[in-house]
C-alpha positions as CSV (number, residue, x, y, z in Angstrom):
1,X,-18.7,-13.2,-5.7
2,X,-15.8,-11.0,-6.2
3,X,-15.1,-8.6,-9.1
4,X,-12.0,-8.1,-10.9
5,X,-9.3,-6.7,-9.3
6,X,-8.9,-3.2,-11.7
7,X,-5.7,-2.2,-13.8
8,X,-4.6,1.8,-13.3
9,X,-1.6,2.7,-15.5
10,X,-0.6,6.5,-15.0
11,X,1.8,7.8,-17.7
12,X,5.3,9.7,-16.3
13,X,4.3,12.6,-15.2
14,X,0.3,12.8,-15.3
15,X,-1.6,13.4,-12.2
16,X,-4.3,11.6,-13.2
17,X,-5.8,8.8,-10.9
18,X,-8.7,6.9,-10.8
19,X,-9.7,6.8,-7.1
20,X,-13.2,5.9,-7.7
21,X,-12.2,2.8,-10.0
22,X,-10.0,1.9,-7.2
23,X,-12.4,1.9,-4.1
24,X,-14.3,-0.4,-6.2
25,X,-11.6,-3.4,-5.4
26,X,-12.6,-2.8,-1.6
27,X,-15.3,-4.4,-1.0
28,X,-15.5,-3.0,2.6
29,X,-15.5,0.7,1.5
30,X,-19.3,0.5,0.1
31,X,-20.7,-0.1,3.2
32,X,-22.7,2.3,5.9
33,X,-22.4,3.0,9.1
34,X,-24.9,4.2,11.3
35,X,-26.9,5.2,8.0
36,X,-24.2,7.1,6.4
37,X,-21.4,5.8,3.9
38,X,-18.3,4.7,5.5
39,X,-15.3,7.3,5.4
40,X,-12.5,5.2,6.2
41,X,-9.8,7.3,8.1
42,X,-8.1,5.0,10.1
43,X,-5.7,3.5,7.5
44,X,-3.0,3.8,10.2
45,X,-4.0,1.5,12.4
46,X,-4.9,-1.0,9.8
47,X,-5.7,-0.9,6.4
48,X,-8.7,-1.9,4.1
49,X,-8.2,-5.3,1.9
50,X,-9.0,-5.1,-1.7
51,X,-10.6,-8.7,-3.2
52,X,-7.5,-9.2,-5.2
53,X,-6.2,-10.3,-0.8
54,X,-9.6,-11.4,-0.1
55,X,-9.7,-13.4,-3.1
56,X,-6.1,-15.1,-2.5
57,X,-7.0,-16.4,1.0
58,X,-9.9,-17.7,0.1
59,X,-8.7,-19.8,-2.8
60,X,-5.4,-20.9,-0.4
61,X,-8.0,-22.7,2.2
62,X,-10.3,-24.0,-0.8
63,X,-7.5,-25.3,-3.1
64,X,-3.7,-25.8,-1.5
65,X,-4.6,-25.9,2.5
66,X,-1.3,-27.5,4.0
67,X,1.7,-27.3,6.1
68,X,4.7,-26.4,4.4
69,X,8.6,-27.2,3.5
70,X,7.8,-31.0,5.3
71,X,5.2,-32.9,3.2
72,X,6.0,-35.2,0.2
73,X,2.8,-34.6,-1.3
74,X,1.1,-32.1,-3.8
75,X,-0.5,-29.9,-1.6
76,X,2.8,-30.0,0.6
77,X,4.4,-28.8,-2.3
78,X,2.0,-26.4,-3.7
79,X,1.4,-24.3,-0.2
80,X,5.4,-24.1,-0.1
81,X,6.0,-23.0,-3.6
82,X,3.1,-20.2,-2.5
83,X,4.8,-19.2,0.2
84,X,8.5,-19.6,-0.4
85,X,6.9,-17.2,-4.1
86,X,5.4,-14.7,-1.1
87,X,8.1,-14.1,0.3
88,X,10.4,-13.4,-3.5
89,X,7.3,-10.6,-3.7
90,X,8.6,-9.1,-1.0
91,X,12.3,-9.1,-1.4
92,X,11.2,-7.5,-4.7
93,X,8.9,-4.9,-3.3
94,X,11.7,-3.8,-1.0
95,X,14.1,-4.1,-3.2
96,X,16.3,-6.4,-1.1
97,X,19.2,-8.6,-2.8
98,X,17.5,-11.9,-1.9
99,X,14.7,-13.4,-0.6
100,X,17.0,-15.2,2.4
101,X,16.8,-11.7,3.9
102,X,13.3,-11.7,4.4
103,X,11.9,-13.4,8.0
104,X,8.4,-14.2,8.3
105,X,6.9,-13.1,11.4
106,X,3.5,-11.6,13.2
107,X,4.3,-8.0,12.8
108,X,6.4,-5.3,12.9
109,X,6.2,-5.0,17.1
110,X,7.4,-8.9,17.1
111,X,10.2,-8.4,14.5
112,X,11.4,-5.6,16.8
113,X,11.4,-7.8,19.4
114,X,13.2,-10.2,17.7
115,X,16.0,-8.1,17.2
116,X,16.5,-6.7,20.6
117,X,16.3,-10.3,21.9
118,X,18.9,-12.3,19.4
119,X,20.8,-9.6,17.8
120,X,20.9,-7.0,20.9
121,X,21.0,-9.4,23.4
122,X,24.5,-10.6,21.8
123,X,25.3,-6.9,20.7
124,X,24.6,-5.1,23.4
125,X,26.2,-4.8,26.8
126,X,26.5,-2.2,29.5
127,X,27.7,0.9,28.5
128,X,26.7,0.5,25.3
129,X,23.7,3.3,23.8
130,X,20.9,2.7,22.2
131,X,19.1,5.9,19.9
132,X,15.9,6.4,19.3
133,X,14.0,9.2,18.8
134,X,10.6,11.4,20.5
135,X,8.4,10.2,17.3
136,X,8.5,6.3,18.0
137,X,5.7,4.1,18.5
138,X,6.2,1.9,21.7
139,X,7.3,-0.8,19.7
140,X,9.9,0.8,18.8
141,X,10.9,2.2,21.9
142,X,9.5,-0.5,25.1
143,X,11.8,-3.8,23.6
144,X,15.1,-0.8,23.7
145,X,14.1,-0.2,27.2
146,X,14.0,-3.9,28.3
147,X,17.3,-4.6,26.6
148,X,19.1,-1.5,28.0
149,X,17.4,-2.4,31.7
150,X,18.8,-6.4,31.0
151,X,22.5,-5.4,29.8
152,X,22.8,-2.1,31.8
153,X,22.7,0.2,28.5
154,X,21.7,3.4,27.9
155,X,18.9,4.7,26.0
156,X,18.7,8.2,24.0
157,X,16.3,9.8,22.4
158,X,16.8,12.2,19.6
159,X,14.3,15.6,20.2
160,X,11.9,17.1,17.4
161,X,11.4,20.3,16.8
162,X,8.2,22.4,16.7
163,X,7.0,21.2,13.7
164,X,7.7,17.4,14.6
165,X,10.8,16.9,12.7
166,X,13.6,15.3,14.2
167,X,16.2,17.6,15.0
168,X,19.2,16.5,13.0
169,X,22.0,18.4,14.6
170,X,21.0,17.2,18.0
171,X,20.9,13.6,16.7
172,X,24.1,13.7,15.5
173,X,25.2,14.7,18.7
174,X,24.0,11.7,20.0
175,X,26.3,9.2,18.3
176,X,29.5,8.3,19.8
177,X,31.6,5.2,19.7
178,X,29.6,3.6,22.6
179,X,25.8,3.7,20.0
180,X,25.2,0.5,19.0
181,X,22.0,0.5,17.9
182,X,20.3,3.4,16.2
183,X,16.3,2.5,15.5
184,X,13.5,5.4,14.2
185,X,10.5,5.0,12.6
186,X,10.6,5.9,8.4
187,X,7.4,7.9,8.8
188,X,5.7,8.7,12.2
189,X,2.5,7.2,13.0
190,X,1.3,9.6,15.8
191,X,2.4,13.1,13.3
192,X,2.9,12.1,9.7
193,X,6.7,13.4,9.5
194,X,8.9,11.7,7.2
195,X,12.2,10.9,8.8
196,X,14.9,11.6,6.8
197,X,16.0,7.9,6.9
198,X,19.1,7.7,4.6
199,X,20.8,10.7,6.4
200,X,20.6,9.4,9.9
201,X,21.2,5.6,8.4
202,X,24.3,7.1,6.9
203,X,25.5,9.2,10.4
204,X,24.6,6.1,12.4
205,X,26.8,4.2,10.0
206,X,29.4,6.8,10.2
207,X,29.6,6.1,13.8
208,X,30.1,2.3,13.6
209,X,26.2,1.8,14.8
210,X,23.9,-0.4,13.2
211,X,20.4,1.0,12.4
212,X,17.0,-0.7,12.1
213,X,13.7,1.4,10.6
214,X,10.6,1.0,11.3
215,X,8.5,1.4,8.2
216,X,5.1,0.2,9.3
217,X,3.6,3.7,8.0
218,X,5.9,3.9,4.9
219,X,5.4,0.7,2.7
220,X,1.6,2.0,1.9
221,X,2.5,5.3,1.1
222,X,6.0,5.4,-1.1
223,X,8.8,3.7,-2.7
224,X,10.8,1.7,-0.6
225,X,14.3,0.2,-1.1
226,X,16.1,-1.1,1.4
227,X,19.3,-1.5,-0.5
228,X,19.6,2.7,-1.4
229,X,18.4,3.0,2.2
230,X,21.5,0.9,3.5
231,X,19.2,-0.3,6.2
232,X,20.6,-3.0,8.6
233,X,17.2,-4.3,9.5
234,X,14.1,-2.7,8.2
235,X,10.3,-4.4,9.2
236,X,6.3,-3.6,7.8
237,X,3.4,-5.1,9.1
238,X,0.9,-6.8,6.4
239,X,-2.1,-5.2,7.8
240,X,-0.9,-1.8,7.0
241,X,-0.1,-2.3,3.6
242,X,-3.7,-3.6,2.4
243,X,-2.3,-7.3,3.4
244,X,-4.0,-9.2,6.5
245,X,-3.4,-9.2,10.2
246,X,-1.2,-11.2,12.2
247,X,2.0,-10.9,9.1
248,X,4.8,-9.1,9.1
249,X,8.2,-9.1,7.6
250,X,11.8,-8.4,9.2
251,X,14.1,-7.3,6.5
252,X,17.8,-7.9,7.7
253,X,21.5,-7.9,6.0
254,X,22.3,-11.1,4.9
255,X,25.4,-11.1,7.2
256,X,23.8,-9.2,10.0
257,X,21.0,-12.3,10.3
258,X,23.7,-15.1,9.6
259,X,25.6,-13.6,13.0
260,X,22.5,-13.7,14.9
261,X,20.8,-17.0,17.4
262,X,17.3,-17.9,17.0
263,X,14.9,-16.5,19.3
264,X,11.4,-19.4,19.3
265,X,13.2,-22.8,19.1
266,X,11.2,-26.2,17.7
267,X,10.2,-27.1,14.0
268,X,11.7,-26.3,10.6
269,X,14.3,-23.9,12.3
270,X,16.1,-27.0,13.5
271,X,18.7,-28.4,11.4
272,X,20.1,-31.6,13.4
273,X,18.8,-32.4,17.1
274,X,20.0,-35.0,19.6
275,X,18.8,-34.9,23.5
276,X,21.8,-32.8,23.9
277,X,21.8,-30.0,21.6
278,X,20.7,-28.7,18.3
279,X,22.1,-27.5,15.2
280,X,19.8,-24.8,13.1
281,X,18.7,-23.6,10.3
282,X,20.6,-20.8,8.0
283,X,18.3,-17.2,8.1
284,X,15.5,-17.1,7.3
285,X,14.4,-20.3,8.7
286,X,16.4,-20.4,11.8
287,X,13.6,-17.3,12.3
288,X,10.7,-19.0,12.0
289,X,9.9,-21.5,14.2
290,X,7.0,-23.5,14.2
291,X,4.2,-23.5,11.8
292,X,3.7,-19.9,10.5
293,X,0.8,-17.9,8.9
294,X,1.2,-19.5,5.5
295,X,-2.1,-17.7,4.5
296,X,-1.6,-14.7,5.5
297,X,1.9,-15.0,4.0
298,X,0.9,-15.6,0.9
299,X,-2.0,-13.4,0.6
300,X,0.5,-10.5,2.1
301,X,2.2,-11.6,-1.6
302,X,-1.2,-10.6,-3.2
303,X,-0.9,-7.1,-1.7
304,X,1.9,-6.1,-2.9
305,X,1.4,-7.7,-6.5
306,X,-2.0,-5.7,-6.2
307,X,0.1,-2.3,-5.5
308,X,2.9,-2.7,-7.7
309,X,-0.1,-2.9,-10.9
310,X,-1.2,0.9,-8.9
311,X,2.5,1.7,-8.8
312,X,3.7,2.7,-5.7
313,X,5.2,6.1,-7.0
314,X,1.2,7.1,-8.7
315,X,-0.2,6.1,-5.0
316,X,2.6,8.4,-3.7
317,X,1.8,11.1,-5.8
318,X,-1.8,10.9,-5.4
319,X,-1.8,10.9,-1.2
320,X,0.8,13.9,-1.6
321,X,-2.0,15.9,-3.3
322,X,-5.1,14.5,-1.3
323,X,-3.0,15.6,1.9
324,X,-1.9,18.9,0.9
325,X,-5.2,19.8,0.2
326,X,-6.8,18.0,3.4
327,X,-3.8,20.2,5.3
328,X,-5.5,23.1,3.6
329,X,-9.6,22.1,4.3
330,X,-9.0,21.4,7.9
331,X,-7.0,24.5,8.7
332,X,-10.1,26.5,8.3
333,X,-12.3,24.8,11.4
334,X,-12.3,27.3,13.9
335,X,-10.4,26.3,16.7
336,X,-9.0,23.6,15.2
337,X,-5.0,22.7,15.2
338,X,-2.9,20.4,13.8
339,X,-0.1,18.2,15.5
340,X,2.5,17.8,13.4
341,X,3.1,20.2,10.4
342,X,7.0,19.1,9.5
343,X,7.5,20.0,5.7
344,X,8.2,16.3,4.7
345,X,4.4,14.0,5.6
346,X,3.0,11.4,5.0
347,X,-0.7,10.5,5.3
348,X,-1.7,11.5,8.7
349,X,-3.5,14.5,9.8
350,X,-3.4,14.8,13.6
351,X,-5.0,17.2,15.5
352,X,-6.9,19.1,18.8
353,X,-10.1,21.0,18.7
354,X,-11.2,24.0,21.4
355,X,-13.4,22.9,23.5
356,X,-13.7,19.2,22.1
357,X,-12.1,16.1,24.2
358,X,-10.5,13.6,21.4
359,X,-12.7,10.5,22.2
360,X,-15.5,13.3,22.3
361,X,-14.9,13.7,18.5
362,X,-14.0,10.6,17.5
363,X,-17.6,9.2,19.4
364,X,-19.7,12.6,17.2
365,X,-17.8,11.9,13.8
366,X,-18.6,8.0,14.0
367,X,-22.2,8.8,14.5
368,X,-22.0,9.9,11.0
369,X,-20.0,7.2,9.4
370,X,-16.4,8.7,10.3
371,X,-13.5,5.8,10.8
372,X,-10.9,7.7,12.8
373,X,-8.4,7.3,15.5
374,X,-8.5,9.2,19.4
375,X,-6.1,8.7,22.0
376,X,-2.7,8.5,22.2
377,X,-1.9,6.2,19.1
378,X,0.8,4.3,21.3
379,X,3.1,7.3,21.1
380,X,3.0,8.8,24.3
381,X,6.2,10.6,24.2
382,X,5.6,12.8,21.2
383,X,2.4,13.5,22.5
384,X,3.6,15.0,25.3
385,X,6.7,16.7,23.6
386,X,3.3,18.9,22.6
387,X,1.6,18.8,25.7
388,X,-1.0,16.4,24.8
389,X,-2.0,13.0,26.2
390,X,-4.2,12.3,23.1
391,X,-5.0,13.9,19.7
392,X,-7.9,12.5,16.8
393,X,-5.8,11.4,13.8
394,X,-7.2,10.9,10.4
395,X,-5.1,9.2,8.2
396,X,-5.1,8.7,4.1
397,X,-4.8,5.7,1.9
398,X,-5.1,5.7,-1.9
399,X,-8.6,4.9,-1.5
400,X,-9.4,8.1,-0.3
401,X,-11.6,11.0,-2.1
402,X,-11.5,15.1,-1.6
403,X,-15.2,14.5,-1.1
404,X,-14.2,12.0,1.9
405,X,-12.2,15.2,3.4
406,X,-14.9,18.1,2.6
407,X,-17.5,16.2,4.4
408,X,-15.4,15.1,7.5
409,X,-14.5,19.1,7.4
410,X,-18.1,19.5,7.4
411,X,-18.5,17.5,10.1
412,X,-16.0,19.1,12.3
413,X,-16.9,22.1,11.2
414,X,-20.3,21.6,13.1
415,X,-19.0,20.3,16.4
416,X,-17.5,24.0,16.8
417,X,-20.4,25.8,15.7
C-alpha cells in the first residue's frame, strides 16, 4: 500500500527543506543492505522512484491497459489521452513551445542516435565537422564517430582545463564555416561540471552550426528551458529524473524535426502506404514507430508532476548546499582526491584514493550499505585527460542527507587508516 505522495512549498528565498519528509515518498530508500541502511549514491546512473511513479504505473496496467492513437474504444481512448497528456508535461517541464516538439523514445543514447542517423545523415557530408567536447559520455560521442566514419567528416573535440571545465577559448576556435554539428553534454556525468550551455549554443549558432545537449544529468538537478537555451535538439532519459527505465525524450525545433526522415519505419508513423512507397506522419509521430512504452511514458509524466510540486529551483538549491558541503567532508580523507573541481557542479563527487583500486572501494563501501559507482562511467576520454582509467563517483539527488555524506566520509575515512 502506498502512502501519499508529500507537498514541500519553500518560500522565495528560504533554505529550508524537508529532506527527511521527502525520502519518505521512496519507498526504496528504507531498505538495508547487507545489515546497514541504504545510502543511495548512484543517482547518476539511475535514479530512485518515488510512489507518486510507482503508483501511476501501477494504476495504468490495472485501469487503462491499451494500445494507443488506433482503438475506437474507451480504453483506446483513455491510454492515448494519458499519453498524448505525458508528453504536454514534458513540453511544459522544458519549457518547449509545443508538445509536437517532444519525440518519445528509449533514452537519451537512442535519441542521439536518432539524430546522427536522420538529421546527420542528411546534414552531414564529407568535409563537414562535427564538435564535441573531452567531458562526453559515449553516447554522445560513438553515434558522431560512426557518422563522420559514413560521410567522411571530421570530428573535434573541445579540451578542459585542470579543473574539468571546458576551455572556452579553445572551443571557439573550433568553429568554422565547415561545423555542422556542435553536441556537449549540459552537465558531465563522469565530473559534475556544468557546461556553460547558452554560451557555446550561442557561438555554435554564431557559426551557422546546429547544436544538440545532452541533459541526461541536468533535468534532476536544475531548471531547464529549452527555449532561453536556444537549443536545436536537447534529450533526458526518464530514469534519471526519478521516472522509469527504458523512456526518454528528444526535444527538437519544430522546423528542425519537420526537415528530418524517419529513422524505424511501420505503424502509426505511416501516413498513406501502397506496395510502392509510403507517405508519413508530421514530427512527432513520424519518430515513433511501432508501439512505444505507453507506461513508462506516462508514468515519466508522473515524475515530473512529482518535481514541479518540490520545485525544481528548491531541489537546486538544496543539492548546491549538500554538495558544497560534501566537497568540504571528503577533502579531509587522507589521501583522497577529487576529479573534477570546475567552479560551476552539479551533483557528482568523483574521486581516487592512495593506495585503494576503485572497484576496491566501491566492493568495501557496499559491504556497509554504500550505492556508488567505480569504473570508468562510460567516459573514457575525460578519464584519461586526468590520467585515470577509472575513478569511484558518488552522486547526489534531493533525497540525500549530510548524515548520508558523514558516514560514507566515515567509511572512507577507515579504508585509509
Amino acid at each position: 500500500m502506498s502512502t501519499p505522495v508529500s507537498y514541500y512549498f519553500l518560500a522565495e528565498g528560504c533554505s529550508y527543506f524537508d529532506v527527511h519528509a521527502i525520502r519518505r515518498d521512496f519507498p526504496i530508500l528504507a531498505q538495508r543492505v547487507n545489515g546497514y541502511p541504504l545510502v543511495w549514491l548512484d543517482n547518476a546512473a539511475t535514479t530512485q522512484k518515488p510512489w507518486a511513479v510507482i503508483d501511476r504505473l501501477s494504476s495504468f496496467y490495472a485501469h487503462e491497459n491499451s494500445n494507443i492513437h488506433r482503438g475506437a474504444h474507451q480504453l483506446a481512448r483513455q491510454a492515448t489521452e494519458a499519453f498524448e497528456a505525458a508528453r504536454e508535461t514534458v513540453a511544459r517541464f522544458l519549457g518547449a513551445p509545443s508538445s509536437n516538439t517532444i519525440v518519445f523514445v528509449r533514452g537519451t543514447t537512442e535519441a542521439i542516435n536518432l539524430v546522427a542517423q536522420t538529421w546527420g545523415r542528411q546534414e552531414v557530408g564529407a568535409g563537414d565537422e562535427i564538435v564535441i567536447t573531452y567531458l562526453e559520455h559515449h553516447s554522445n560521442l560513438v553515434p558522431w564517430q560512426m557518422l563522420a566514419a559514413e560521410k567522411g567528416a571530421k570530428l573535434l573535440a573541445a579540451p578542459v582545463d585542470d579543473t574539468g571545465q571546458v576551455m572556452f577559448d579553445r572551443y571557439v576556435s573550433l568553429l568554422t564555416p565547415r561545423t555542422r554539428l556542435v553536441a556537449f553534454a549540459h552537465v558531465s556525468n563522469a565530473l559534475g561540471t556544468v557546461l556553460p550551455v547558452r554560451e557555446m549554443t550561442a557561438a555554435a549558432h554564431a557559426a551557422g552550426a546546429r547544436v544538440l545537449i545532452d541533459g541526461a544529468q541536468a533535468v534532476a538537478h536544475m531548471p531547464v528551458d529549452v527555449t532561453t537555451l536556444d537549443a536545436d535538439f536537447y534529450t533526458f532519459s526518464g530514469h534519471k529524473v526519478f521516472g522509469p527505465t527504458g523512456i526518454g525524450v528528444l526535444y527538437g525545433k519544430p522546423e528542425v524535426l519537420t526537415a528530418m526522415p524517419p529513422w524505424h519505419g511501420g505503424g502509426s508513423m505511416i501516413r498513406d502506404v501502397t506496395l510502392e512507397r509510403a507517405t508519413y506522419q508530421d514530427p512527432p509521430a513520424r519518430f515513433e514507430a511501432g508501439t512505444a512504452s505507453i507506461a513508462a511514458a506516462i508514468a515519466l509524466g508522473a515524475a515530473l508532476d512529482y518535481l514541479d510540486r518540490l520545485g525544481v529551483a528548491n531541489v537546486a538549491r538544496y543539492e548546491h548546499e549538500l554538495l558544497a558541503y560534501a566537497t568540504g567532508a571528503m577533502l579531509t580523507v587522507p589521501g583522497l582526491r577529487l576529479i573534477g573541481t570546475a567552479q560551476e557542479k552539479a551533483s557528482v563527487l568523483s574521486f581516487v584514493l592512495n593506495g585503494h583500486h576503485p572497484d576496491e572501494i566501491g566492493t568495501a563501501l557496499d559491504r556497509h550499505g554504500f550505492a556508488v559507482r567505480s569504473g570508468h562511467h562510460c567516459a573514457l576520454p575525460i578519464l584519461r585527460r586526468f590520467g585515470l582509467d577509472a575513478t569511484v563517483r558518488s552522486s547526489l539527488a534531493m533525497y540525500n542527507t549530510r548524515d548520508e555524506v558523514d558516514r560514507l566520509v566515515m567509511a572512507l575515512s577507515r579504508l585509509t587508516g
